[in-house]
C-alpha positions in Angstrom: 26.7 49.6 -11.3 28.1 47.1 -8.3 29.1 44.5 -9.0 29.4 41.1 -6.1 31.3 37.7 -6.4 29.6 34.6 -7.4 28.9 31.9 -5.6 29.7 29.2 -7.4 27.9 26.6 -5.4 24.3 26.9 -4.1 24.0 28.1 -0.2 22.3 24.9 1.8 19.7 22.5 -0.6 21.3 22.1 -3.8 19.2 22.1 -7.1 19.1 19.9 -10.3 17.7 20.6 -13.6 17.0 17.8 -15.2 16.1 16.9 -19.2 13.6 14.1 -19.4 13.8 12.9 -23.1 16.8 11.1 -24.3 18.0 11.3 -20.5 15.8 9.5 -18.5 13.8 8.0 -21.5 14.6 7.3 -25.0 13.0 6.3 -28.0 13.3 3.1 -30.3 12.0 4.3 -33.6 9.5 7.3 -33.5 10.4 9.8 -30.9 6.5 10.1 -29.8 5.9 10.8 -25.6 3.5 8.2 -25.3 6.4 5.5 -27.1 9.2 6.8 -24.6 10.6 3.8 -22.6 12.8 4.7 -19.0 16.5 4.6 -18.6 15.9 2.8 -15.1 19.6 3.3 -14.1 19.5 7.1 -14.9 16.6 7.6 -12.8 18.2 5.5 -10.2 20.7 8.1 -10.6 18.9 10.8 -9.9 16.6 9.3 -7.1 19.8 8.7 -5.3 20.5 12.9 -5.4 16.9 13.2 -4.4 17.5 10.8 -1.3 20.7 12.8 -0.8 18.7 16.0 0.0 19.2 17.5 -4.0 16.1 19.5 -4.9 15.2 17.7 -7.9 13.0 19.7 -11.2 12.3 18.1 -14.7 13.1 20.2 -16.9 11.7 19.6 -20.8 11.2 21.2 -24.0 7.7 19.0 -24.6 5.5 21.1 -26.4 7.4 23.5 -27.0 6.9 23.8 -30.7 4.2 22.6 -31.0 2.3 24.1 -28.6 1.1 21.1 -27.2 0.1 20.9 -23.3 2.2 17.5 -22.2 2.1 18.3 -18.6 -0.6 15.6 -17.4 0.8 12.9 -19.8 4.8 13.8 -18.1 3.6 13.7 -15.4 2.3 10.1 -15.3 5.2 8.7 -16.9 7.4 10.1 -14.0 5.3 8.8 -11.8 4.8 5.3 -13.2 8.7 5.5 -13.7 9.3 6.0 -9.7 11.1 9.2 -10.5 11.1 11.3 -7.0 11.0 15.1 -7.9 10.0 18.4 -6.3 8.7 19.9 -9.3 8.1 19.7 -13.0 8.6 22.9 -15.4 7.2 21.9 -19.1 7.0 23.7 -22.5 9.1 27.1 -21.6 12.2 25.0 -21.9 13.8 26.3 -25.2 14.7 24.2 -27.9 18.5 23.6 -28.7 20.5 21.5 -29.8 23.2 22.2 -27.0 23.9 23.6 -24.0 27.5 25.6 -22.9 26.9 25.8 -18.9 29.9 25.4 -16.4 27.7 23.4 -14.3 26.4 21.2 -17.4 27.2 17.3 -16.9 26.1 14.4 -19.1 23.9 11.7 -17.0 26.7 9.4 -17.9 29.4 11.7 -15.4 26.6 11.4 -12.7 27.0 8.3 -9.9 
């Protein structure tokens, strides 16, 4: 086996991964989809890396457990939120409860 160095940053567009629920939205009481109400200044966030040239995907566990097809229903509350995106990848997120990444950063760490 060969092995090669790592990049550790991405060669020309640079891509984001991006949670939706209890990043960009969060919940008051119930934690239902259709109750979720946008973190305007997170998305602000992350239009601004979209305007910067990032490739921007959602990223979310919905329906994962459950089985549930959420797709059509994220996708209009991104839309009504003004969220600019390239793509959305829904229900083959796994579910955890955290994630160990060397390229992992809280929304909060983000300008």
């Amino acid at each position: 086996m060969e092995f090669h160095e790592s990049k550790l940053n991405s060669v020309g567009q640079k891509r984001a991964l991006v949670d939706i629920d209890e990043t960009i939205c969060y919940y008051e009481d119930k934690r239902r989809y259709d109750l979720s109400i946008p973190i305007n200044k997170n998305i602000e966030k992350i239009n601004r890396m979209y305007d910067k040239g990032w490739e921007i995907i959602y990223w979310t566990a919905r329906g994962a457990v459950s089985g549930v097809d959420y797709r059509e229903h994220t996708l209009k509350q991104l839309n009504e939120w003004g969220c600019k995106f390239h793509d959305l990848i829904i229900g083959n997120k796994p579910h955890f409860d955290l994630v160990i990444d060397d390229k992992a950063k809280r929304i909060e760490e983000i300008d």
